[in-house]
C-alpha positions as CSV (number, residue, x, y, z in Angstrom):
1,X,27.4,-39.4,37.7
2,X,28.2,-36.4,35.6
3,X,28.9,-33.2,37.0
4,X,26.4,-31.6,34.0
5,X,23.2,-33.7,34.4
6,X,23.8,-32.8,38.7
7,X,24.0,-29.0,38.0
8,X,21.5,-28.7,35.2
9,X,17.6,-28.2,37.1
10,X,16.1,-29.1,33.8
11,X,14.8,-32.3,31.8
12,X,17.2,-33.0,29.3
13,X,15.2,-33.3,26.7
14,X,13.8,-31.7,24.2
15,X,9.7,-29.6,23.5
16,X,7.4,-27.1,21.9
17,X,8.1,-23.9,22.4
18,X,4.6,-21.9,22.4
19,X,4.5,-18.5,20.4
20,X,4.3,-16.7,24.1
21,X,7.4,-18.4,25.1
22,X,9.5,-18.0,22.4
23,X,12.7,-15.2,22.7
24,X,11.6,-11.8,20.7
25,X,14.6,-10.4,18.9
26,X,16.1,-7.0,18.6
27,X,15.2,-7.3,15.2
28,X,11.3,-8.2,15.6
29,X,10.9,-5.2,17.8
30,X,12.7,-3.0,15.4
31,X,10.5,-4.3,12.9
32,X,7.5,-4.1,14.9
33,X,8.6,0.1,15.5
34,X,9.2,0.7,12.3
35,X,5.6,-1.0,11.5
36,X,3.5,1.2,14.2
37,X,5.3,4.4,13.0
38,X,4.2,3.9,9.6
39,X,0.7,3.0,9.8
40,X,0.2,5.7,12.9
41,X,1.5,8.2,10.8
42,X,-0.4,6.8,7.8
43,X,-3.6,6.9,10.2
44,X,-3.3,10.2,11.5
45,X,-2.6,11.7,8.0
46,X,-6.1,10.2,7.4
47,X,-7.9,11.1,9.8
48,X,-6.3,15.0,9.8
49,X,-7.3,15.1,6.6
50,X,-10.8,13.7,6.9
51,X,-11.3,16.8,9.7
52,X,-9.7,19.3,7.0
53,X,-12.4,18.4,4.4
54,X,-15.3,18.4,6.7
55,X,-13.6,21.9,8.4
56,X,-13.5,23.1,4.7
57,X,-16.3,21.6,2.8
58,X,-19.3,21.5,5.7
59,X,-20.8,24.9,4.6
60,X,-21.2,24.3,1.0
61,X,-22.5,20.9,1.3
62,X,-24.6,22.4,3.5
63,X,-25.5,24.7,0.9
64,X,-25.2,23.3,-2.1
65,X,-26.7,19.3,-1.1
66,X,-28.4,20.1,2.1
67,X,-25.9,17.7,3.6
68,X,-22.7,18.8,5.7
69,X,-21.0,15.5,5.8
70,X,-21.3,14.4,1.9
71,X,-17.9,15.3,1.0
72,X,-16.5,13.3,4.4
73,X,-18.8,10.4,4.1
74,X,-17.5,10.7,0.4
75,X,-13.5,10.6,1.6
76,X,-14.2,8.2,4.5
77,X,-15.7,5.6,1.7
78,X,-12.1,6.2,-0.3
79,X,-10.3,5.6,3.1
80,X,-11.8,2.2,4.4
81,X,-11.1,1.3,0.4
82,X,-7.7,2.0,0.6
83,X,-7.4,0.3,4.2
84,X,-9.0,-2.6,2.7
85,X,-6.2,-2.5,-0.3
86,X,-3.6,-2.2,1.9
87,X,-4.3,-4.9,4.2
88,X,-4.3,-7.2,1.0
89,X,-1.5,-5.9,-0.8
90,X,0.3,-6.7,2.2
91,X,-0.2,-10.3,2.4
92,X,0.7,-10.9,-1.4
93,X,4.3,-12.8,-1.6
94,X,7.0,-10.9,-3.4
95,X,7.3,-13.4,-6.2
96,X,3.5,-12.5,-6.5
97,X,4.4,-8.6,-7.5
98,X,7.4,-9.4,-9.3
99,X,4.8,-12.0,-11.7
100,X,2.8,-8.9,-12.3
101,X,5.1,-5.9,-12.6
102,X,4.9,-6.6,-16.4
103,X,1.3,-6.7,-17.5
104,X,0.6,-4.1,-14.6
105,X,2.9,-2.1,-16.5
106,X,1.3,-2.9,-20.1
107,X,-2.3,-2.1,-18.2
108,X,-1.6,0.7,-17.2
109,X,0.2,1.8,-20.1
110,X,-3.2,0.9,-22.4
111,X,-5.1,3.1,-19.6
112,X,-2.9,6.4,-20.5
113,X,-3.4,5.5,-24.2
114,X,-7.2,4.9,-23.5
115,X,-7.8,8.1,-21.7
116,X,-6.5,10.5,-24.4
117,X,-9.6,8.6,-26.7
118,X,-12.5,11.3,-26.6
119,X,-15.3,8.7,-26.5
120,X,-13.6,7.0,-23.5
121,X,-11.7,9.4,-21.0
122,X,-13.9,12.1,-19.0
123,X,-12.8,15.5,-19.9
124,X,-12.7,18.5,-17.1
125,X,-11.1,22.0,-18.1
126,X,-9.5,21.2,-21.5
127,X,-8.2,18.0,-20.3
128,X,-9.3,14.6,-20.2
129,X,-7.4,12.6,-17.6
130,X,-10.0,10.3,-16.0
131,X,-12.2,7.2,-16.4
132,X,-15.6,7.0,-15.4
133,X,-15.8,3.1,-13.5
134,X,-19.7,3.7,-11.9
135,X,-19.6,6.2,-9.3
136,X,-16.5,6.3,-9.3
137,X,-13.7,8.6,-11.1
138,X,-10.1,7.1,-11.8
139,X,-7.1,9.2,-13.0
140,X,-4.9,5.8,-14.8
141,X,-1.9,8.4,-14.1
142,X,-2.4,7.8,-9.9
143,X,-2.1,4.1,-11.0
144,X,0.7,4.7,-12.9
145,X,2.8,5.8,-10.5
146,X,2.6,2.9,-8.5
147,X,3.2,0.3,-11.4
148,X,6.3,1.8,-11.9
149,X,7.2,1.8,-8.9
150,X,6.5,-1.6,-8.5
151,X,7.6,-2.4,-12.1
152,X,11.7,-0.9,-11.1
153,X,12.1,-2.5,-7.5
154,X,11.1,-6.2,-9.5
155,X,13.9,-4.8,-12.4
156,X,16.7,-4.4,-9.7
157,X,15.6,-7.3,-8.1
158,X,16.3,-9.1,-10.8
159,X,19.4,-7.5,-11.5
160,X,20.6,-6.7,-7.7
161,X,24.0,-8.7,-7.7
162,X,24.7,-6.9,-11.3
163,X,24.4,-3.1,-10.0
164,X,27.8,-2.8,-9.8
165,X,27.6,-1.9,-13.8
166,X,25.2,0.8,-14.5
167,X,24.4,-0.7,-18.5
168,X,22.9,-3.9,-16.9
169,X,19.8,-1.8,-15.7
170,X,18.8,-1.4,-19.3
C-alpha cells in the first residue's frame, strides 16, 4: 500500500463543488466592500436628499398645490427610475458599451444641436436647454456627460497598450 492513499481521509476522487462550498477569495470580498460602499453611499445620498426636498419644499406645496409631498413623490418617481437604470446598465457586457459609445455620441450630439432649434427645445430664462418627452423634462447636456464619458474609457480601451505615446489618443 502507499503511504498517501493510508494518510489521506478522503475519496480520491473527484465532485461538484456547490456555490456554498466553494473558497471566497480576498479579492471577492474586496469586491464585494468596494460594491456595498458605493451603493450605501449612493443610497443614503438619495434618501438625504429626498428628506431635504420634502424639509424644503413641504410648505409651498402645501401652498401652492394643496399637496406637501408633490415635489418628493415627484423626486421619489426620478429615483426608482434611476434604480431601475442602474440595475440594467449594470448587467450590459462591456463589449455592449464599447458597440454604442459611437452613435451614443452622435445622439447625443444631434440632441445639443436639436435643442438650440426654437420650435423644438423648451426655453426657461433666456435659455433653451431642455426637451419636453411627456411629463417629463430632459436637459441632452446631463446625457452628454455620460456619453462622453462612456465614449473616452471605450477610446483608451481601444488604445490601452498604446498609451505610452500621447499622439495615439487622437
Amino acid at each position: 500500500m502507499s503511504s498517501v492513499g493510508a494518510t489521506s481521509p478522503r475519496p480520491r476522487t473527484l465532485r461538484l463543488v456547490r456555490p456554498d462550498e466553494r473558497p471566497v477569495s480576498r479579492a471577492d470580498v474586496l469586491t464585494r466592500r468596494t460594491v456595498a460602499l458605493l451603493l450605501g453611499s449612493t443610497a443614503f445620498l438619495v434618501g438625504s436628499g429626498l428628506v431635504m426636498i420634502l424639509s424644503a419644499s413641504s410648505v409651498s406645496a402645501f401652498a401652492e398645490y394643496g399637496d406637501s409631498f408633490l415635489f418628493v413623490q415627484r423626486q421619489a418617481t426620478y429615483a426608482v427610475v434611476g434604480i431601475l437604470a442602474l440595475l440594467v446598465t449594470s448587467r450590459m457586457r462591456y463589449d455592449a458599451w464599447k458597440r454604442l459609445a459611437g452613435p451614443f455620441l452622435i445622439l447625443t450630439i444631434a440632441m445639443l444641436v436639436l435643442v438650440l432649434i426654437p420650435t423644438h427645445g423648451i426655453e426657461a430664462y433666456g435659455a433653451s436647454r431642455w426637451f419636453r418627452l411627456g411629463p417629463v423634462t430632459v436637459q441632452p447636456s446631463e446625457i452628454a456627460k455620460l456619453a462622453l464619458v462612456v465614449f473616452g474609457a471605450a477610446t483608451l480601451a481601444r488604445t490601452w497598450k498604446n498609451l505610452d505615446d500621447l499622439k495615439n489618443l487622437a
